[in-house]
N, C-alpha and C positions, 0 to 999 in steps of 0.2 A: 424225489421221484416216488410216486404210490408202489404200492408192493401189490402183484399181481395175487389173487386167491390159492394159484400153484407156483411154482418157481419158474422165471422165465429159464430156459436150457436148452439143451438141445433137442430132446426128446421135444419139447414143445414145438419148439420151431420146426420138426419136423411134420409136426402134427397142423403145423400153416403150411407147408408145402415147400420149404426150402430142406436142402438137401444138408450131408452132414459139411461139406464142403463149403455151401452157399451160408452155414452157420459159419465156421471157423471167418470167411469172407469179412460177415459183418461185424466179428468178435474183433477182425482187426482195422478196421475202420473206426469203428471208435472206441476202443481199448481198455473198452469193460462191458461187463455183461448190462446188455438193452432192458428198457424197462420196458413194458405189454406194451407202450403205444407205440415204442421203437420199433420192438420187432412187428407190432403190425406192419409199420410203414413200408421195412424191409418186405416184408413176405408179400405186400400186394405188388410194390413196386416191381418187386424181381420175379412176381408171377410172369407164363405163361402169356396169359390175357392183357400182359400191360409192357413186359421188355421183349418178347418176340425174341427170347433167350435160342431157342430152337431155331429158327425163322431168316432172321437177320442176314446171315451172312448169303442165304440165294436170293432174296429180297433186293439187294444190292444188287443183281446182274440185268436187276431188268431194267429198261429204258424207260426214264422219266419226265424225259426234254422234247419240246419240240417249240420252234417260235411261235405258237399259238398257246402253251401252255406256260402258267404266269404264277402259280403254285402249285409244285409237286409234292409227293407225300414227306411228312412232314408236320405237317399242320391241321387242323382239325378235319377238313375236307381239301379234298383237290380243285385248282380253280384254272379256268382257261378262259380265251376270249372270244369269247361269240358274235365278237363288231359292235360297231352303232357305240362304242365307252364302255359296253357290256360286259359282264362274266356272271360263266356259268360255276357254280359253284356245289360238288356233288360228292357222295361218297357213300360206300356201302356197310355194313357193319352187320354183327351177328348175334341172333342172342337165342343158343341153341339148348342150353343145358337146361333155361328156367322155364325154356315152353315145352321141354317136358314134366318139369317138375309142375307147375302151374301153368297151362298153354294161355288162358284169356291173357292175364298178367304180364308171363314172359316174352307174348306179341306185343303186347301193347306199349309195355317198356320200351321194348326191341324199338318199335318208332318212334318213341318219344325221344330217345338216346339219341337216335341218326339225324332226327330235326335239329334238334339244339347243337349237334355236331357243323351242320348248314348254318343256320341263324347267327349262331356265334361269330361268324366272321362277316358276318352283315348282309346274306343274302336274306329276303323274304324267299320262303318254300314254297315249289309251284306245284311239284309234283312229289308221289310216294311208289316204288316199285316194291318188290317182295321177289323171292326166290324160295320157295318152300319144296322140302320133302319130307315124307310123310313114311309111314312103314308099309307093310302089306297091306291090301284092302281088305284082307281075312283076316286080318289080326283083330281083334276085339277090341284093342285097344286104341286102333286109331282113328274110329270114328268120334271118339272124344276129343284127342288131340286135334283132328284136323278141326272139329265144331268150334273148341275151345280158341287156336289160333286163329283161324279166321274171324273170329269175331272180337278177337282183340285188334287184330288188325284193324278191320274196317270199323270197330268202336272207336278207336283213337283217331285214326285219319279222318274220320267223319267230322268228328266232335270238333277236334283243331283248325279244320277248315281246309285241308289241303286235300288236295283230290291222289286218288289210289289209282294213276294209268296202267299198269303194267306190271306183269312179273310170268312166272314159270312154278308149274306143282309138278313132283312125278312122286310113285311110289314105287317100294323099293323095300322089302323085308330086311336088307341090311338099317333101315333106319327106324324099326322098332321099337326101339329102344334108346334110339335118340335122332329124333327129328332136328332138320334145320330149320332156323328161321332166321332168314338173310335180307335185313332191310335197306333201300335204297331211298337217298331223299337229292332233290335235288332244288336248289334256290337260283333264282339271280340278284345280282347285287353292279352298283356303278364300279367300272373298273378303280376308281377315286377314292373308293368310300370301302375296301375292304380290310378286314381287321383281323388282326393276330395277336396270338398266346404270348410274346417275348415279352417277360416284364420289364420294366424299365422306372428310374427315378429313386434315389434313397431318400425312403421318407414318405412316397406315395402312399393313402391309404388301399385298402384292401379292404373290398366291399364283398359281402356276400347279398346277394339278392335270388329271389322265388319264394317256394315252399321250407316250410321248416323241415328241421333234420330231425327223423326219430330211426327207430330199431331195425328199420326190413332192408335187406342187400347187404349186412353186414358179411365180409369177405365173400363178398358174389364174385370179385374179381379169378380169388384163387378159388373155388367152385368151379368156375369157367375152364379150370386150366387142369382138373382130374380128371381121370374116368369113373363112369358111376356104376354105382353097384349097386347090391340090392336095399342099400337105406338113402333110396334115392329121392323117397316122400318126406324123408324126417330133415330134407335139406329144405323144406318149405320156406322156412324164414330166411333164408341168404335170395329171395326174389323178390325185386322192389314192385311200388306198389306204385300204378301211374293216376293222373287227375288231369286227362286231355284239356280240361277249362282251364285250369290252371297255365299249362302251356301255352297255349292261347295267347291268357294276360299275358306272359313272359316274353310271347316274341313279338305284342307291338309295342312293349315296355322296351324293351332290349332294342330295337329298330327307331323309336320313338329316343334313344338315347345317343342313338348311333347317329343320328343327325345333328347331331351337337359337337363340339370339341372337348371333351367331356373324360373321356375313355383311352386310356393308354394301353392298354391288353382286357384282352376276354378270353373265359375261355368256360365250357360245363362242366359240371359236376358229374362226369360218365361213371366208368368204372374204376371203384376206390375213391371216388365220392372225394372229398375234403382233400382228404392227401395227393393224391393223384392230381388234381386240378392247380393245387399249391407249389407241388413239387416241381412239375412240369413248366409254371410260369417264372418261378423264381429261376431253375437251373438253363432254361433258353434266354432269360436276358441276363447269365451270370451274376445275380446279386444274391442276396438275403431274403427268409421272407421270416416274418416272428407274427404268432397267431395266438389272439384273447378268444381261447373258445366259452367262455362264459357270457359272450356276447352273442353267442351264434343262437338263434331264433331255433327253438326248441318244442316240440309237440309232446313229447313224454319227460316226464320226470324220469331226476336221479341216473342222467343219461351222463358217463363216463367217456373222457380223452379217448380212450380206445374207441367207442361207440360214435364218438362223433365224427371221429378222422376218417372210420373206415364204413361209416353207412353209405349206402346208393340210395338215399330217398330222393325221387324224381323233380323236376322240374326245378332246379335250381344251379346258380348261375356265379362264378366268382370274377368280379374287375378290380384292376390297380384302374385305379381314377387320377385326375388332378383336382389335387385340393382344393385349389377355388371354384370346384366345379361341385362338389359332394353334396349341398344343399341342394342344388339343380337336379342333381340324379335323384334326389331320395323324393324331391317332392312325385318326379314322374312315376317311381315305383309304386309311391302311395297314393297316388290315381289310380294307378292298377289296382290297389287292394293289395299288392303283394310287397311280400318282407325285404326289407331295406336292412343293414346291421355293415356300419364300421369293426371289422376281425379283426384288424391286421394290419402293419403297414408292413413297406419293404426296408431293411437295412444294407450295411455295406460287409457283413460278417462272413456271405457267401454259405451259413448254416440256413437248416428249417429248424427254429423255435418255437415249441406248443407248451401255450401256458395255461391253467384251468386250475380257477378256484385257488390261487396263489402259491402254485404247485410249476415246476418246470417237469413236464412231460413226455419233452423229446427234446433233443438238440445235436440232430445230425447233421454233418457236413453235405452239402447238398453237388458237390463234382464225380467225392468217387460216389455216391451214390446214384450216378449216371453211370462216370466213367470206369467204374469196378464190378458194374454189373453182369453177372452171368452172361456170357455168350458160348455156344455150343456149335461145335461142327459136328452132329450125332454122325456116326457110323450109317453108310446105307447101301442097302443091298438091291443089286439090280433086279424088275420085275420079267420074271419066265417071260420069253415069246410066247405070244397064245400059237398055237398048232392051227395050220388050214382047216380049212371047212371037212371037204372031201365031197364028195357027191351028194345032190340034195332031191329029193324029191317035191312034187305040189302034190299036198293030199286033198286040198281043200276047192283048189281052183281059183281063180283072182276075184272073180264075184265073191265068192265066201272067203275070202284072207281080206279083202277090203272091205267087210261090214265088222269081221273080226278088230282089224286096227283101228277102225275110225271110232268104235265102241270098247277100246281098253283102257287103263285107269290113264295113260300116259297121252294118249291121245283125245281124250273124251272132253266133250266142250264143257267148259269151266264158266257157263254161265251160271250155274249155284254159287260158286264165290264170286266172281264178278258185281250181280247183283246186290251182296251185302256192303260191296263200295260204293262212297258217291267219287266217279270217277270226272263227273265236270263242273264239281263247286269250285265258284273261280271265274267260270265263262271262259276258261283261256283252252280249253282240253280240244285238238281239234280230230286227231284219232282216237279212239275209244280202244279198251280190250274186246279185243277179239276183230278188229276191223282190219287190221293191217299187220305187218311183221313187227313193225316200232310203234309205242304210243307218241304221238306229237302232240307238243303244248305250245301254244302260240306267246312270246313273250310282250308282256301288257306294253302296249304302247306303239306297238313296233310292228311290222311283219313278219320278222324273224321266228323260225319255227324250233323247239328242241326236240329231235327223235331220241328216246329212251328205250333200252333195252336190257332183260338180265337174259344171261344165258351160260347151260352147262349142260354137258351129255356123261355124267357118269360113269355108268358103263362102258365108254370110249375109254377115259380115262384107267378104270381099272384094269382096263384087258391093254393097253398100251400110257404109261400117262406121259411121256412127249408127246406125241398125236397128239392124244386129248386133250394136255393143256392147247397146244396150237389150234385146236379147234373150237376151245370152246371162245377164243377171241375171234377165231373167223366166224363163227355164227355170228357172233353179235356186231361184228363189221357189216356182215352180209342183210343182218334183220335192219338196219340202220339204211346200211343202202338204199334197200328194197322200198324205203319211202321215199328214195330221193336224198334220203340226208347225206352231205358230208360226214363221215365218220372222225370224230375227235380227240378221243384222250377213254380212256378207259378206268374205271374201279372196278376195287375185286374184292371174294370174300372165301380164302382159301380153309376150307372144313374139310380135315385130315384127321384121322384116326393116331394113336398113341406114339409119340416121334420118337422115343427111345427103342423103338423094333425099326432093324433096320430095312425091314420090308416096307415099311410106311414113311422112315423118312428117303427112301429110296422113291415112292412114287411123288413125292412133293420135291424133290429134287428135279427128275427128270418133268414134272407138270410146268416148275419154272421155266427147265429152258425151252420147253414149247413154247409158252406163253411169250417168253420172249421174243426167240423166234418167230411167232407170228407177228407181235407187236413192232417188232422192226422193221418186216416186209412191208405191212398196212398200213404204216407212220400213224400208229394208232399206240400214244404211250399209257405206261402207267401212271395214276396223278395221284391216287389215294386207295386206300385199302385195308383188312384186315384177314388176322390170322386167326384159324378156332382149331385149335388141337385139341388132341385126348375124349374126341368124340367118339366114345367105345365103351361097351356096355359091359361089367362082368357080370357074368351068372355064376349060380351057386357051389357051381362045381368047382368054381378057381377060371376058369377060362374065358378069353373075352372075346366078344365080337364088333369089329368095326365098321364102323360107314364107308360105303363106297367113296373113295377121294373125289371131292366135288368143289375144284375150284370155281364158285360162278363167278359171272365176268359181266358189271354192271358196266354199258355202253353208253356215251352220249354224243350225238351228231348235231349238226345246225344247216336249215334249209333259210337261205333267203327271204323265201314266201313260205310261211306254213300254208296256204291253202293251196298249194299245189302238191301237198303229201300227198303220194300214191297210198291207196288200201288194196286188198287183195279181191274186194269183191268183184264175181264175171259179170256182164251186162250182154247181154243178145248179139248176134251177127257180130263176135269177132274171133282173131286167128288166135290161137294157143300155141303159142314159142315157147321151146325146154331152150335153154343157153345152159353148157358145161356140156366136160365129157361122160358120158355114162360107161362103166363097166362092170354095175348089176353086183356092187359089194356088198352082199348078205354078212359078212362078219359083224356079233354085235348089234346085228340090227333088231327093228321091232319084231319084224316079218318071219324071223327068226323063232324070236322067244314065244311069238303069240302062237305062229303056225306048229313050232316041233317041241316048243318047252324048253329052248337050250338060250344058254347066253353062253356063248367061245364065241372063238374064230377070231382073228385082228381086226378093230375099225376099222374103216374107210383111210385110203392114205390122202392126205393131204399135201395139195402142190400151191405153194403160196402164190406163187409168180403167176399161175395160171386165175387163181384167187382173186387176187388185185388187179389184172387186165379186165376179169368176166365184168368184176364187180364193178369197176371204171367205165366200161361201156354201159354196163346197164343205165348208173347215173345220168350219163349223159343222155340214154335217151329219154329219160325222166327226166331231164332239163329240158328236153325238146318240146316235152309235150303228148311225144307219137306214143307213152304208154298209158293205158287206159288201167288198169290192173296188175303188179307185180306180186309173185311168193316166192318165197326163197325154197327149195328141195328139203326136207330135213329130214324126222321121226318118219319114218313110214315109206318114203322115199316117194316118187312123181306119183302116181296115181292118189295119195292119201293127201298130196299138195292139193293135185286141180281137185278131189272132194270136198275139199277145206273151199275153197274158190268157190264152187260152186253154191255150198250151202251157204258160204257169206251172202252171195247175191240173189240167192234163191233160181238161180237159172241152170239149167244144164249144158252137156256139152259133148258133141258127138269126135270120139277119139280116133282118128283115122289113121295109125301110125306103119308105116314101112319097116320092114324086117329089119332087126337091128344085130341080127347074129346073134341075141343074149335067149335065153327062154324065157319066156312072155313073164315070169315072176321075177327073175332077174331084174328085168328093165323095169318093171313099176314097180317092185319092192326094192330094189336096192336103194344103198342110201350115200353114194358118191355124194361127194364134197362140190362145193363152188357152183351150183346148180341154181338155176331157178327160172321161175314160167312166167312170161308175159303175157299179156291180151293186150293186143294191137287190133289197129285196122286192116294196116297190110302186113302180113306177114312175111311174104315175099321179100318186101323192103328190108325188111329187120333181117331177116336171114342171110342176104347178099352185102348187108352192111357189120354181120356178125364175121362172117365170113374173109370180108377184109384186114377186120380185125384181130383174124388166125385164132376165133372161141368159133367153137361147135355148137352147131344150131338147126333145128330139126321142129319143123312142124308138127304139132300132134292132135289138132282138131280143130272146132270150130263150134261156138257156144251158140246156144238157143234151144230150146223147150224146158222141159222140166225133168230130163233126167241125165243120167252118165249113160252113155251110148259106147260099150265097148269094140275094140275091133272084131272080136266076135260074132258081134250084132246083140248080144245080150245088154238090155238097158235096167240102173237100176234108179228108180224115181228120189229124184233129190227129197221129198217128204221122208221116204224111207231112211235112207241115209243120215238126215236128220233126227231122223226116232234112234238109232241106233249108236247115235254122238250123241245121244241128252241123259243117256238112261244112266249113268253108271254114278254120277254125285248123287242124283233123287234116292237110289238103292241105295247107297254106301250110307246116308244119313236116315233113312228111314229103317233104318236096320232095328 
């Protein structure tokens, strides 16, 4: 064993992020003190970001089955069956801490990571979603950040070739100091031809293929899994550095291999690089794995067993092969131009073995270092009921609170980022961002359509997080609908503040069993997902601040025919149908925060049963045909909907609504749940046939000219309305 520059100990170990406990752990596990590459392996392994030490045991309550789903979480993505031999194969991931240390970088990673998460198991990537938040738009500091992610984002996704449908931005001064950046990828692959992590064979080699391994992401894992403080720049070097061409190579090399018989497991290089990727293959098919890292394809000199095991340099890929097959692979890889290198085979020891420079470097047992790893039931503390409203005033009037919402950072058209994506390289893209509730991608070959959605309301979740978690899966049930799609299996990306305060793991608790909750009612399971804790920033004083709990909740649906996806745009001479009940719930809402400066009051409540009827009927009549235009109710509540509507189509829309008992800001600002507006032809039809179906259905207008015609008789011209959604990205980056 090399002897570390300091003494491995416990102070050290603590100084990697295991505790004095999760020392003692590993001291008896293998029954003498570890050597640097040991305990790296320990401390990435049993980080946070890689055992889900916190996480695990509500993680387990949620539903992950259903007979359409064919991989649940578990494996590098989640996979279901989308017909025709298909599967869709998707999953979301997070990469919160390096996009603010480095935002171009820790975006661009962030998708490179989620790709090869997809690829790995043999889909080709069709589509890329996002889920961003960003801090205040007065902070000074996050017109960098946001400039900086976004164009990592859309640099990667560009360059790779996969198109950027869909995601979600909001700001939010609790995320100041630490922005999310939640990436969504999704592939299809032949039900036949999909491929997993379990290793398998003693004796099989062990291939590393991609890019070479040097210095940058050296323990990004446990990075991931701290809160950051004020030497949050000097963490620069733990962010790896991406090369989208390279990716590229990798996944028609990787795809280009996978049609072969060739390949016994795969799996990336994510987070914890070498170890992590090794570990993980050897202990799912219970064998051995023993690794020659002096064969590992190296870009820097004088790079050390620790350096190699625990770097995250990108774009790189480990297979157990079949031996008669390992010339065949290598010639493929070296078509691509990219590095090919025998590490490794598999043994029958049931140890990881690291050898370098004729040195044994590790040699831990590889079960309890599954089986003995940290798991926590943290303590948690339930979150206060938020207090009623009380009596609210309109100071502003619904003309001026509806130019106010339609122009705030959370509602304001996100055509400045949009257009830094190419959101239809491919040719497969059939709704665009900004066209519809879901992005839809039509699958090559076929008619089959995927509806993609992220979605989360934050501020829901803070001020109640069952609610919020249950809502933020109906959103994305409902944005899914709203084109038509079958709604099918769900990923997540739960970014929660410090889990040893029992306040915080109290709201990730109760966010679970929303989630669940919802996902039981909606037969909408969980199939894959991740956890990002300790998203909390301390300042100088000693104190910290955390992110609003923001489980987002990536969705995917399958229509039939993708060209019969509904979008939201109005078209001339037709009825405007609200479907759900309305009871004008200002708790939490925008209409709120933007009209009086407050954020209290309880979210909207959520009634599942009523959820899955509304959303069931709408379906079908977007299987019928008779809907011309669907939007779901959300941010802003009806009135901020049909605006959205109108400026989609560029048409207007004269509102002629009947007293509804609520005060006229009640009913167009609230933001009740299970809601959403059609444009039909007849609207009569659709209301007596809503009506049957025991959902609440109310006429509110009828579209044509060029402005919103309220029931006042005051009209405001959809040009305008447009001026006053564009302005607020141009300002924020021209600052």
């Amino acid at each position: 064993m090399t002897t570390p520059a300091r003494p491995v100990d416990g102070a050290l170990a603590r100084e990697f992020g295991l505790s004095a406990e999760e020392w003692d752990r590993v001291l008896g596990i293998i029954g003498r003190t570890p050597s640097l590459t040991e305990l790296g392996i320990f401390s990435v392994m049993w980080s946070e970001h890689c055992s889900y030490k916190s996480s695990r045991v509500w993680l387990k309550t949620l539903p992950t089955e259903a007979p359409w789903v064919i991989h649940g979480p578990g494996e590098n993505a989640g996979v279901v069956d989308i017909g025709e031999g298909l599967a869709a194969i998707f999953k979301m991931e997070s990469h919160n801490h390096p996009s603010f240390i480095e935002p171009y970088q820790g975006a661009a990673t962030g998708v490179g990571g989620i790709l090869r998460d997809v690829f790995t198991m043999g889909a080709r990537p069709v589509a890329n979603l996002n889920a961003l938040r960003f801090g205040s738009s007065d902070n000074p500091n996050t017109r960098r950040i946001v400039d900086g992610v976004v164009r990592g984002v859309g640099g990667y996704g560009n360059c790779v070739g996969v198109p950027t449908v869909g995601g979600e931005i909001n700001f939010h001064p609790s995320y100041d100091g630490n922005p999310l950046v939640n990436a969504m990828t999704v592939g299809v692959a032949r039900q036949d031809r999909i491929f997993l992590s379990a290793a398998a064979g003693i004796g099989n080699p062990v291939v590393y293929v991609g890019s070479k391994t040097g210095r940058d992401g050296i323990h990004g894992a446990t990075m991931a899994s701290a809160e950051f403080g004020e030497d949050a720049d000097a963490k620069r070097p733990t962010v790896q550095v991406g090369d989208p061409f390279v990716e590229k190579l990798l996944i028609e090399a990787c795809l280009e291999l996978m049609a072969t018989d060739a390949i016994v497991a795969i799996q990336d290089m994510g987070a914890a690089g070498l170890t992590s990727s090794s570990v993980e293959m050897a202990g799912k098919g219970g064998v051995g794995i023993e690794l020659d890292l002096d064969s590992v394809p190296q870009r820097e000199r004088g790079m050390t067993a620790y350096e190699m095991m625990l770097s995250e340099s990108q774009e790189r890929m480990l297979i157990v092969i079949r031996p008669d097959r390992t010339e065949q692979a290598r010639a493929i890889f070296d078509k691509w131009e990219l590095d090919f290198a025998v590490v490794g085979h598999l043994t029958d020891t049931g140890h990881i073995v690291v050898r370098h420079q004729g040195r044994t470097e590790a040699d831990i047992p590889l079960a309890p270092l599954a089986d003995q790893a940290p798991l926590y039931r943290r303590p948690v503390a339930p979150t206060p009921a938020p207090a009623p409203l009380g009596p609210l005033t309109d100071p502003v009037g619904i003309e001026g609170a509806l130019i106010r919402l339609i122009g705030c950072a959370d509602l304001a058209s996100r055509a400045w980022v949009w257009n830094q994506y190419d959101s239809t390289v491919g040719g497969q893209t059939v709704r665009r961002p900004g066209g519809a509730d879901a992005a839809v991608v039509q699958v090559d070959g076929t008619r089959l359509g995927l509806a993609l959605t992220t979605d989360c309301t934050p501020r829901y979740v803070a001020a109640d997080a069952r609610t919020g978690g249950a809502q933020a899966v109906a959103e994305a049930w409902r944005n899914l609908t709203a084109v038509g799609a079958r709604p099918l299996a769900v990923t997540d990306n739960l970014n929660f503040a410090n889990p040893e305060k029992p306040e915080v793991m109290g709201q990730f608790a109760d966010a679970i069993t929303g989630m669940g909750e919802a996902c039981r009612a909606l037969d909408f399971p969980v199939v894959s997902g991740n956890v990002s804790l300790y998203n909390e920033t301390r300042k100088p004083d000693g104190t910290t601040v955390g992110i609003l709990p923001t489980p987002a909740i990536g969705g995917l649906g399958v229509l039939e025919d993708a060209s019969r996806a509904v979008g939201l745009a109005l078209r001339p001479d037709l009825d405007l149908v609200l479907l759900g009940r309305t009871d004008g719930a200002l708790g939490q809402s925008l209409w709120l925060r933007e009209v009086h400066g407050r954020e209290d009051g309880p979210p909207p409540p959520l009634d599942l049963a009523a959820e899955r009827r509304t959303g069931d009927f709408v379906r079908a009549r977007i299987g019928e045909g008779t809907v011309v235009a669907c939007h779901d109710v959300s941010d802003g509540g009806v009135l901020v909907a049909v605006a959205e509507m109108a400026m989609a189509g560029d048409v207007g829309c004269r509102l002629d609504v009947p007293p509804s008992g609520l005060a006229p800001y009640a009913f167009w600002f609230g933001e009740d749940q299970g809601r959403y507006l059609l444009a039909v032809t007849d609207g009569a039809a659709l209301i007596e046939a809503a009506r049957r179906a025991n959902i609440e259905a109310r006429l509110l207008g009828r579209s044509g000219g060029d402005g919103l015609t309220l029931p006042s008789g005051a009209t405001i011209s959809v040009p305008r309305l447009k001026t006053a959604n564009e302005a607020f990205f141009p300002a924020l980056m021209d600052r």
